[in-house]
MARRO-540223 format. One record per residue: y, z, x of N, C-alpha, C in turn; residue number from 1. Coordinates in pm, whole numbers, padded with zeros to 5 digits, m for minus. Last residue first. Layout:
<zavos>
ZAVO,Y,Z,X,Y,Z,X,Y,Z,X,NUM
...
</zavos>
This chain:
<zavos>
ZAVO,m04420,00897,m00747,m04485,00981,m00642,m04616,01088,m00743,86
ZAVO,m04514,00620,m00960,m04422,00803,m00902,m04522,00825,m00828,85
ZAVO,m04525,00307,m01054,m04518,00389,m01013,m04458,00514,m00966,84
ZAVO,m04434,00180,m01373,m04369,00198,m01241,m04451,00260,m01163,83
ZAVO,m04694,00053,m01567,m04514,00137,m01559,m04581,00197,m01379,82
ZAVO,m04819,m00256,m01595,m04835,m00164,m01563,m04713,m00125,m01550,81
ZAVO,m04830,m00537,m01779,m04738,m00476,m01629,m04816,m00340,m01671,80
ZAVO,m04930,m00744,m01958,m04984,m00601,m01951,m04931,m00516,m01845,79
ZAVO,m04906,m00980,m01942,m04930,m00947,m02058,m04975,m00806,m02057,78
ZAVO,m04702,m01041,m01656,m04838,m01065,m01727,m04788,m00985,m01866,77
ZAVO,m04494,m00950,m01515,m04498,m01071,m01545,m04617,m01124,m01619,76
ZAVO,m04644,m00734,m01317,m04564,m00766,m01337,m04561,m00931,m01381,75
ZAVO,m04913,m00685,m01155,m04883,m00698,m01311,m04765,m00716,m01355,74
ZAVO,m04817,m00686,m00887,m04879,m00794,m00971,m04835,m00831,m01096,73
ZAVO,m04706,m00457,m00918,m04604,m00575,m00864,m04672,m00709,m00944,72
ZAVO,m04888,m00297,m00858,m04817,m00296,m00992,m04696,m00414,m00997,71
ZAVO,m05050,m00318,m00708,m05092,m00363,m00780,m04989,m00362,m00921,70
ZAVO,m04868,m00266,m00502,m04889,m00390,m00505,m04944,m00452,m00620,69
ZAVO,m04856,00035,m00545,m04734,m00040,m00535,m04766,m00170,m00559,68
ZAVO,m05127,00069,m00466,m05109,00072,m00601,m04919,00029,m00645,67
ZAVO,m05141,00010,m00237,m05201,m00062,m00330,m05157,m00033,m00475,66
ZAVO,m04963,00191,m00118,m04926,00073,m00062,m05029,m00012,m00209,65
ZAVO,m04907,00497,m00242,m04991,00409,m00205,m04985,00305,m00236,64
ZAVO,m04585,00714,m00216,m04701,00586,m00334,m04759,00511,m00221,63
ZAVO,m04579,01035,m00103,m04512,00890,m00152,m04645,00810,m00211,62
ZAVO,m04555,01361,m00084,m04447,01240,m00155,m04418,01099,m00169,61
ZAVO,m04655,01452,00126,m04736,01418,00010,m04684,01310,m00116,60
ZAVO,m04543,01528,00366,m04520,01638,00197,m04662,01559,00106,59
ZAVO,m04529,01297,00486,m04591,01398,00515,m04646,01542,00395,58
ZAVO,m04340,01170,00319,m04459,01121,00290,m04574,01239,00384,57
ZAVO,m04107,01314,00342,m04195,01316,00223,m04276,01245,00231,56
ZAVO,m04069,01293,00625,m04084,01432,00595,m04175,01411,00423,55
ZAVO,m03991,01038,00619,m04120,01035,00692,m04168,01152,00612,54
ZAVO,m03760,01045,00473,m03879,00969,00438,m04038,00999,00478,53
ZAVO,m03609,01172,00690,m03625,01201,00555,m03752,01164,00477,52
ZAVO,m03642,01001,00844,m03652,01110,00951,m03695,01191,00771,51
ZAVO,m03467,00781,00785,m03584,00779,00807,m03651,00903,00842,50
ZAVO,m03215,00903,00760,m03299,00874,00602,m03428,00855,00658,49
ZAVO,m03148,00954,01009,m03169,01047,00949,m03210,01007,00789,48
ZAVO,m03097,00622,01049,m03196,00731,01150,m03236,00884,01069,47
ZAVO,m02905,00561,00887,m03051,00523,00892,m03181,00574,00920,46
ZAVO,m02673,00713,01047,m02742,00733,00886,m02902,00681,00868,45
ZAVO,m02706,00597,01305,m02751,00730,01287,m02790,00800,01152,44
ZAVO,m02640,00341,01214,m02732,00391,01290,m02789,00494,01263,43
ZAVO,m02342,00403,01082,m02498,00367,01041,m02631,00366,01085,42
ZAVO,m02227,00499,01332,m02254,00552,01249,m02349,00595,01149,41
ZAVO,m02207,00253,01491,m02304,00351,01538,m02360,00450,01421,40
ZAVO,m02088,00111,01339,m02239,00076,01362,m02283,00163,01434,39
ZAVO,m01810,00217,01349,m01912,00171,01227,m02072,00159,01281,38
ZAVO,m01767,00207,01593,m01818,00353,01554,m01906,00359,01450,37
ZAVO,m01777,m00034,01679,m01876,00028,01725,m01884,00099,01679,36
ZAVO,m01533,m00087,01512,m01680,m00138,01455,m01788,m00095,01511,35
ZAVO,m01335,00060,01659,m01354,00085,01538,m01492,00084,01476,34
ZAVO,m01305,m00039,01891,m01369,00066,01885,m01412,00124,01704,33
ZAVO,m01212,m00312,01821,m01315,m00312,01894,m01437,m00187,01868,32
ZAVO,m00977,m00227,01700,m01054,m00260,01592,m01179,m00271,01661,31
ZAVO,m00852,m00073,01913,m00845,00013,01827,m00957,m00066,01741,30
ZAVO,m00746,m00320,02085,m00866,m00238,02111,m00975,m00133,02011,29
ZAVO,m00770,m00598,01923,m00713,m00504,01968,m00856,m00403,01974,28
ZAVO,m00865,m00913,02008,m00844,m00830,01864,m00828,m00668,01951,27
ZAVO,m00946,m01163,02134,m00781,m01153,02068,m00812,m01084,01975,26
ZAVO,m01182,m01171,02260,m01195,m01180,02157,m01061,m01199,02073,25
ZAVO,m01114,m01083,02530,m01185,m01209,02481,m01181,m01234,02380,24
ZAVO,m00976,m00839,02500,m00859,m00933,02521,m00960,m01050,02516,23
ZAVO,m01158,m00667,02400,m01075,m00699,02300,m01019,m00839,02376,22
ZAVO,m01354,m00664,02635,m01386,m00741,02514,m01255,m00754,02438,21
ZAVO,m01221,m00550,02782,m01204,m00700,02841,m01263,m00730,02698,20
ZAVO,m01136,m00313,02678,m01040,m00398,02709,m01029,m00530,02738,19
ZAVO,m01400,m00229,02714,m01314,m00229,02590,m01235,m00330,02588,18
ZAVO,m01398,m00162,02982,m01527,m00322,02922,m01460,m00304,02754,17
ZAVO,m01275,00023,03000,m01234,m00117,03066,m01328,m00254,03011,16
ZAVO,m01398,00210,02888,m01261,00183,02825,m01234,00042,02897,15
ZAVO,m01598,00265,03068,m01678,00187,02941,m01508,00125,02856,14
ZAVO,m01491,00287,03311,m01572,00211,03309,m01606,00154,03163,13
ZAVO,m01427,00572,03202,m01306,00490,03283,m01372,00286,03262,12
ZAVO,m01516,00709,02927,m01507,00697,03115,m01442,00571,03118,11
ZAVO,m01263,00876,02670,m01371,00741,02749,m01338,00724,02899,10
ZAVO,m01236,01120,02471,m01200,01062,02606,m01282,00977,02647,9
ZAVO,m01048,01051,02151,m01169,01085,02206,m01102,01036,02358,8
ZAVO,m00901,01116,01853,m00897,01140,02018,m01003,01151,02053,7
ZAVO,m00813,00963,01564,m00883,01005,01658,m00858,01051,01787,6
ZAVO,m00610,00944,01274,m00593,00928,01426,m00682,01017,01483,5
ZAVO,m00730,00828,00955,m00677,00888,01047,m00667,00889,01190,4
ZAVO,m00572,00645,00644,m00687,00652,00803,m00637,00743,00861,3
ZAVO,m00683,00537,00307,m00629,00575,00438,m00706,00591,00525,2
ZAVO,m00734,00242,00136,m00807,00344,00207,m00717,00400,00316,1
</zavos>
């Protein structure tokens, strides 16, 4: 996987709590900032699938909690029921 070179500017204060975490940890700064970005990232992916989700169940777009369950049941019997759809 390649990579590329970022620039960002950090207050003074949050680059120094960088620094003390990398040098606790013996891992450079660059991988410190790295994993926060990762997880911020995801964060924010999460955040906008939920934001998605909500929009289709507002729409009308989603399956009732019972009838999800009831099909879970049947699962493994002599008669499952097919999948539920929206």
């Amino acid at each position: 996987m390649g990579t590329r070179v970022m620039t960002a500017h950090i207050p003074l204060p949050l680059a120094e709590k960088v620094d003390t975490l990398a040098e606790q940890m013996e891992r450079s700064r660059g991988w410190i900032i790295k994993q926060a970005l990762i997880a911020w990232v995801e964060e924010e992916e999460r955040y906008h699938e939920t934001l998605k989700a909500l929009a289709d169940v507002d729409a009308g777009r989603g399956i009732d909690s019972e009838v999800v369950q009831a099909w879970i049941d049947s699962l493994g019997t002599d008669n499952p029921l097919p999948p539920p759809r929206p």
